[in-house]
N, C-alpha and C positions, 0 to 999 in steps of 0.2 A: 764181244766188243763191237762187231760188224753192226750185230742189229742195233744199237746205242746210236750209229754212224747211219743207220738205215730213217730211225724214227727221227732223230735231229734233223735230216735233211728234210723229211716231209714238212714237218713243222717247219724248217725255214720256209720251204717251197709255199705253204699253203698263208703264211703270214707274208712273204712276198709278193703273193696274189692280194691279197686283203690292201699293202700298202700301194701295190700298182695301181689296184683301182679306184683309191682314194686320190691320188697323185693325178693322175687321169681327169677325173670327174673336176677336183678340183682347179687345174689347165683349164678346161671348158665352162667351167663354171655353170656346174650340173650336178654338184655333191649336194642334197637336198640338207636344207639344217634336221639335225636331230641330235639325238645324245647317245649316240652310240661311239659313232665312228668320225674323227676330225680331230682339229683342232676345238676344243671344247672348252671355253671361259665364258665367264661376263661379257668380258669386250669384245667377240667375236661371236656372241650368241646377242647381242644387243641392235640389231638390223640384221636385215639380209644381205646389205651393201657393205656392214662389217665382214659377217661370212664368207661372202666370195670372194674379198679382197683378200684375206685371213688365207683361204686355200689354194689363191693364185699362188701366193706370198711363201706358201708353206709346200706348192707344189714338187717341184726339184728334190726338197728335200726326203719327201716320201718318193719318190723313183728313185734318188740314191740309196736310199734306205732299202726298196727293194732289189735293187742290183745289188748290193752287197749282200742280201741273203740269200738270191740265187746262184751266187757264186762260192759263197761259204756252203751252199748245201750240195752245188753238182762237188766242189772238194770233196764233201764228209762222204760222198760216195767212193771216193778213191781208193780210203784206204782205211784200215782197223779202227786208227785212232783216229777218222774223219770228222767226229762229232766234235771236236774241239776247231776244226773250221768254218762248221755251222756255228758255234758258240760265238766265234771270231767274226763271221759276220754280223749276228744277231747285237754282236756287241757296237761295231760300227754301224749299223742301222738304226739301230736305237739312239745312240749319239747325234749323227744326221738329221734323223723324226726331234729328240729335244732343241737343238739347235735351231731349225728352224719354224719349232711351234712357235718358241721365245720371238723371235723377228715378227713371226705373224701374227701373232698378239697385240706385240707391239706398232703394228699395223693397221690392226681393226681398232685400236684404240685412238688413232688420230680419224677415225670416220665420224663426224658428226653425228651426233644423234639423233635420231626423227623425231620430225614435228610430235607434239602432244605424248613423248613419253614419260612416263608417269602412270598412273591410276594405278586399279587395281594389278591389270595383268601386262603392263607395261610392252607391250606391242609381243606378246608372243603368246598367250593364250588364245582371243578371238580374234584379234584384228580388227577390232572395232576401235572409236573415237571411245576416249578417257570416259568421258561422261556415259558413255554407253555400257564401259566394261565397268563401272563403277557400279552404276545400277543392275546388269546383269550378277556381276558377282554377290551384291545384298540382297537381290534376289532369293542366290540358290538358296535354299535351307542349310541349315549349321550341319544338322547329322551328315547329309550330302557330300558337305567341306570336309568333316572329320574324315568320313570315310575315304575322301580322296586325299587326304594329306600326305606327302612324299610318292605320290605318284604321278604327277606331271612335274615336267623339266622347270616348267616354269616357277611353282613353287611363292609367287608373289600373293595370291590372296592369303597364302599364310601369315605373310607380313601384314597384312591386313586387320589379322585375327580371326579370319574367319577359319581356321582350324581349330579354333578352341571350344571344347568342350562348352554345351547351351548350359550345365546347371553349376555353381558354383562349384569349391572344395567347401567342403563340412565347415572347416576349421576358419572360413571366410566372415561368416554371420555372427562370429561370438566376440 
C-alpha cells in the first residue's frame, strides 16, 4: 500500500507543478494562448485580451489548486494509506481549478471583441484583416484543407467548407 501512497504523491507533486506554473504565468500574464494548458473556451480563446484577463481571473485559483496538492501529496507520504490524502487534495484542487475556470470564462466574455472579427479565421489563424484571411483561406487548395481538418485549434475555415471533400458523393448527381 506504501508504494499506492508513493506514486499518488508524485502525481500530485508533478500536477501541482503543471498548475503552479499556469497560476504563475497567468498573474504575469505570460501563459502564451494555446490549447493545451489554461483555461480553454470560445470566450477566452476569442482575443488575447480575453485570455489574459481569463488567467488573471482564474489565477488564485490554480495556486490553490496547487497548494492543495502539495499538501495532499507530502501527507500520502506519511503514512500506508496516504494516497487517499493525495486523492483528498487532488479532489479540492480540481474543485478550486472548476470554480475558477467558470468566473474566468465568465470574465473573458464581457471583453469586447476585436475590431473585424469574423472572416475566415476569425483572429486566430493568421492575424491578418478579414479580407485578407478570406482570400488566403480560398487560396489554399481543398486537398490542403482536407488534410488539415481538426488539426489546428482554430478549426474556422472548416466552417467555411473548406474542409469538404473537392468531388461530390455519387449519390449527389442522380
Amino acid at each position: 500500500m506504501y508504494a499506492a501512497s508513493v506514486i499518488a504523491a508524485v502525481v500530485a507533486f508533478v500536477l501541482a507543478a503543471l498548475w503552479a506554473g499556469v497560476g504563475i504565468a497567468g498573474l504575469l500574464g505570460r501563459l502564451p494562448g494555446n490549447r493545451w494548458i489554461g483555461v480553454r473556451s470560445k470566450a477566452t480563446r476569442a482575443s488575447q485580451d480575453a485570455w489574459d484577463l481569463a488567467h488573471r481571473v482564474a489565477a488564485p485559483g490554480f495556486l490553490f489548486g496547487s497548494l492543495a496538492l502539495i499538501l495532499g501529496g507530502a501527507l500520502a507520504l506519511t503514512t500506508e494509506w496516504g494516497f487517499l490524502f493525495a486523492l483528498g487534495g487532488l479532489a479540492i484542487g480540481l474543485l478550486a481549478v472548476s470554480v475558477v475556470s467558470g468566473v474566468a470564462v465568465r470574465a473573458a466574455q464581457r471583453v469586447p471583441a476585436p475590431e473585424g472579427a469574423g472572416g475566415c479565421s476569425s483572429d486566430c489563424c493568421s492575424g491578418g484583416t478579414v479580407a485578407a484571411e478570406q482570400d488566403s483561406c480560398a487560396a489554399n487548395s481543398e486537398a490542403q484543407n482536407a488534410a488539415d481538418c481538426g488539426e489546428s485549434s482554430c478549426g474556422s475555415c472548416a466552417l467555411s467548407g473548406m474542409c469538404e471533400s473537392e468531388s461530390p458523393p455519387a449519390s449527389a448527381g442522380r
